[in-house]
C-alpha positions as CSV (number, residue, x, y, z in Angstrom):
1,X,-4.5,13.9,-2.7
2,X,-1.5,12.8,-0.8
3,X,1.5,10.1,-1.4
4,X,1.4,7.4,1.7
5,X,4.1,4.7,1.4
6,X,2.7,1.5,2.9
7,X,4.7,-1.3,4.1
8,X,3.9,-4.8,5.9
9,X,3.7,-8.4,5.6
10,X,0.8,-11.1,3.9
11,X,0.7,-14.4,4.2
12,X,2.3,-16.5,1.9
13,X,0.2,-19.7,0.6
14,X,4.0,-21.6,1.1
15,X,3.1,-20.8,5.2
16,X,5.6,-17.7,4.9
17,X,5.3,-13.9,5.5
18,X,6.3,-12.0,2.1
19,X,7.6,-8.8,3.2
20,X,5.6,-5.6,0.7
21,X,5.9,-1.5,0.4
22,X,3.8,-0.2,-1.9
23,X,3.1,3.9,-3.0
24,X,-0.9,4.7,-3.0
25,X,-2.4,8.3,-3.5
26,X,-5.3,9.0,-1.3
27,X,-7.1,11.6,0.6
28,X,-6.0,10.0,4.2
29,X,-4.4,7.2,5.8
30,X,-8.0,5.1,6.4
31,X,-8.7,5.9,3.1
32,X,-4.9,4.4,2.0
33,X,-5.3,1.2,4.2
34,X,-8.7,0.5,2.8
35,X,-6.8,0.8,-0.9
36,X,-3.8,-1.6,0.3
37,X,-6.6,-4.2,1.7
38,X,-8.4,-4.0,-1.2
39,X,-5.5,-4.2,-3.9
40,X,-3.2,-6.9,-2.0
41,X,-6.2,-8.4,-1.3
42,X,-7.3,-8.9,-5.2
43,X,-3.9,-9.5,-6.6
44,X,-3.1,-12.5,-4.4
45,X,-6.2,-14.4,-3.8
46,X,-6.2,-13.3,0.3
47,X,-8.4,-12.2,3.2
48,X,-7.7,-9.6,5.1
49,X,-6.9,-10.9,7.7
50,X,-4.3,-12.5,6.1
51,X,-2.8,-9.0,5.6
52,X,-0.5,-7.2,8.0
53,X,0.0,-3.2,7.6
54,X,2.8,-2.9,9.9
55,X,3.8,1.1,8.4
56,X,2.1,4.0,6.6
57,X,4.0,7.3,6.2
58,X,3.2,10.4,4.5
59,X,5.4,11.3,1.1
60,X,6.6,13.9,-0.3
61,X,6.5,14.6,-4.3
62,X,10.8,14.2,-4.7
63,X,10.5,10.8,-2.5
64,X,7.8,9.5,-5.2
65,X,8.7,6.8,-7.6
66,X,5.8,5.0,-9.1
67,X,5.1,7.0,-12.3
68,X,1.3,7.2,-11.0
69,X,1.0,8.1,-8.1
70,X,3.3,11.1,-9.0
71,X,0.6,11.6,-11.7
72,X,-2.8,11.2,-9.2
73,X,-0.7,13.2,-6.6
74,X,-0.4,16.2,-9.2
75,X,3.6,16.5,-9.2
């Protein structure tokens, strides 16, 4: 597995974009977007076409700071 570091914008229910960057292990970036969808998605009641990926970029296992991922990743 591999580290992305996902960052973008969802709509807020208050008509605002809330700015988010999140750290996700996966095999590849389709496989990481699909995970970000899914998770934002859940967490704050939205569609996804309410959610805007604007960034995804490959990590490496010093740049790691969720406890997790560090774990899934193997570091």
């Amino acid at each position: 597995m591999k580290a992305f570091l996902i960052s973008g914008t969802y709509a807020d229910p208050r008509q605002i974009q809330q700015p988010f960057a999140i750290e996700m292990a996966a095999d590849d970036e389709a496989a990481v977007k699909e995970k970000a969808l899914s998770t934002i998605g859940s967490k704050h009641k939205l569609k996804r076409w309410q959610i805007n990926i604007t960034d995804v970029k490959e990590i490496s296992g010093d740049e790691i700071t969720n406890h997790v991922v560090k774990y899934q990743v193997g570091e």
